[in-house]
C-alpha positions in Angstrom: 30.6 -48.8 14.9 32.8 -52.0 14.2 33.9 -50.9 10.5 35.1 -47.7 12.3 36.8 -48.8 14.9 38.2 -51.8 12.3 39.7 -48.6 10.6 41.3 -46.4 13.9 42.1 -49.1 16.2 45.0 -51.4 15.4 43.9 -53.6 17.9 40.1 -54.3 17.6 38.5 -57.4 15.7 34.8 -57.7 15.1 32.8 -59.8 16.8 32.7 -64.1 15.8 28.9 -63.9 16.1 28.1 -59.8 15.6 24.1 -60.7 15.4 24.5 -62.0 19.1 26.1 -58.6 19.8 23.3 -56.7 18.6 20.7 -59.0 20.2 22.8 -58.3 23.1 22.7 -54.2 23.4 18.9 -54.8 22.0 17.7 -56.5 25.6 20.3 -54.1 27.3 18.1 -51.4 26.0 15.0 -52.6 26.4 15.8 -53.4 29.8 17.0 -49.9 30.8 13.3 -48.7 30.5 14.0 -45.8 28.8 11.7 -46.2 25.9 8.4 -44.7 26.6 6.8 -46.4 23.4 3.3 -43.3 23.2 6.4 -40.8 22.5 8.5 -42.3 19.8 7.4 -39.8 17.3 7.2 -37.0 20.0 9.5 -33.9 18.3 10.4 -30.9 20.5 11.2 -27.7 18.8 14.0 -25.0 19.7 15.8 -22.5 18.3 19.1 -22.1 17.6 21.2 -18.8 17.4 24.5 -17.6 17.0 25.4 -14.9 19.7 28.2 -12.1 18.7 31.1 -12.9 20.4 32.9 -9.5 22.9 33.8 -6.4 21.3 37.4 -6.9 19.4 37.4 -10.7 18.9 35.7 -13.1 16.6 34.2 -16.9 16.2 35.1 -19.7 14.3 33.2 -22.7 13.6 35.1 -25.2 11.3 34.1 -28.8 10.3 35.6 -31.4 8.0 35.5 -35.3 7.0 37.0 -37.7 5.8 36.1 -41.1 4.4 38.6 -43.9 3.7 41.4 -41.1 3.1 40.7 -40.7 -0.4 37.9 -38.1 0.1 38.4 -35.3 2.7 36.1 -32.0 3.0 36.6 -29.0 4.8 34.3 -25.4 5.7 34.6 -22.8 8.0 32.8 -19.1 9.0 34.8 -16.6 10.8 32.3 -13.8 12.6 33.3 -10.3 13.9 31.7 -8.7 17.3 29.5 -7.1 14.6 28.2 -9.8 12.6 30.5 -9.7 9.6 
């Protein structure tokens, strides 16, 4: 989170102590009470589908990274209302 936000925001600077910080959001979260410590390995399965989109128009689903500007990556599908 810190070497990201060294890298988008002109304006941040890490932490003098960053192990405080993380001891920090550690007792945050262990305070909250939101760990339920019998279900950590609990999964829960669902499925996931695409659904056509109307009659005349399509769907596109696009993703793409970057990392330090030297590497970039890019995909994308385009679907018709029939599946194409």
């Amino acid at each position: 989170m810190w070497r990201n936000k060294e890298e988008h925001c002109t304006d941040f600077e890490r932490p003098q102590q960053p192990w405080k910080q993380v001891i920090n959001y550690a007792m945050r979260y262990m305070a909250a009470g939101y760990v339920n410590h019998d279900d950590v390995n609990a999964k829960q399965q669902f499925m996931v589908s695409w659904t056509l989109p109307l009659s005349g128009w399509v769907k596109i689903n696009s993703d793409g990274v970057c990392q330090g500007g030297l590497r970039v990556g890019c995909g994308g599908l385009i679907r018709g209302d029939a599946g194409e």
